[in-house]
C-alpha positions in Angstrom: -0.5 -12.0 -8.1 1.8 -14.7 -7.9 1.8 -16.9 -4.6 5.0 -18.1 -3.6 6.7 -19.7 -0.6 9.8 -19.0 0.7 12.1 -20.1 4.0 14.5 -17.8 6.0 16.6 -18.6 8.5 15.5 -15.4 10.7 13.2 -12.9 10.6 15.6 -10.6 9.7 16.5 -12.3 6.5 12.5 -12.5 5.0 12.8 -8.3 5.7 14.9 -8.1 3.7 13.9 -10.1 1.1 10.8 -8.7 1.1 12.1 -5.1 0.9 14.2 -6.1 -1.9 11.5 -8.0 -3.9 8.9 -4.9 -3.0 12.2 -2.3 -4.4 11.8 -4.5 -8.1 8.5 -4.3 -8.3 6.8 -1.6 -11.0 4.6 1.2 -9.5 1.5 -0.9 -11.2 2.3 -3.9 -9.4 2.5 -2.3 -6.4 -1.1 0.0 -7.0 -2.6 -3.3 -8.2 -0.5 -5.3 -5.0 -2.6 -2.8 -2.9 -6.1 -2.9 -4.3 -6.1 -6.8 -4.6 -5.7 -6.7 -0.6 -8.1 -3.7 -0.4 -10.9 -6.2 -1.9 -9.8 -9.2 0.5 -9.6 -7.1 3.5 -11.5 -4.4 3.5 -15.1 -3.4 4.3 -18.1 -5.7 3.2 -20.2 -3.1 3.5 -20.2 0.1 1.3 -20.6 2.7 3.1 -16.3 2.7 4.2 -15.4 4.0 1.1 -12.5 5.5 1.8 -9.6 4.1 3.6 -8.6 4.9 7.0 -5.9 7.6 7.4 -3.6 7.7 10.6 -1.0 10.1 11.0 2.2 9.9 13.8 3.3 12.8 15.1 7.6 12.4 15.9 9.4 14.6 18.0 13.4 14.3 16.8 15.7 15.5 19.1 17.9 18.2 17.5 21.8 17.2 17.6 
């Protein structure tokens, strides 16, 4: 993974750089993206081998 800094004028302007950047990349950069920050971030320990799910229940209001 290649480190690189940027500067935005607003917050609004890195999202979207970042979604675009993100939207180029290949679905084995992304996988490989996500297991490079699984090994900085997650558990020392192995016995959390899986990772955590959380699910969001939504209620939408029907029009």
């Amino acid at each position: 993974m290649q480190k690189t800094v940027r500067v935005f004028r607003d917050f609004a302007s890195a999202d979207a750089a970042d979604r675009e950047e993100y939207a180029r990349m290949t679905p084995e950069e992304r996988l490989r993206m996500l297991l490079t920050m699984r090994r900085w971030y997650g558990p020392a320990d192995e016995s959390a081998e899986r990772l955590e799910r959380v699910l969001r229940v939504t209620q939408f209001e029907r029009r």
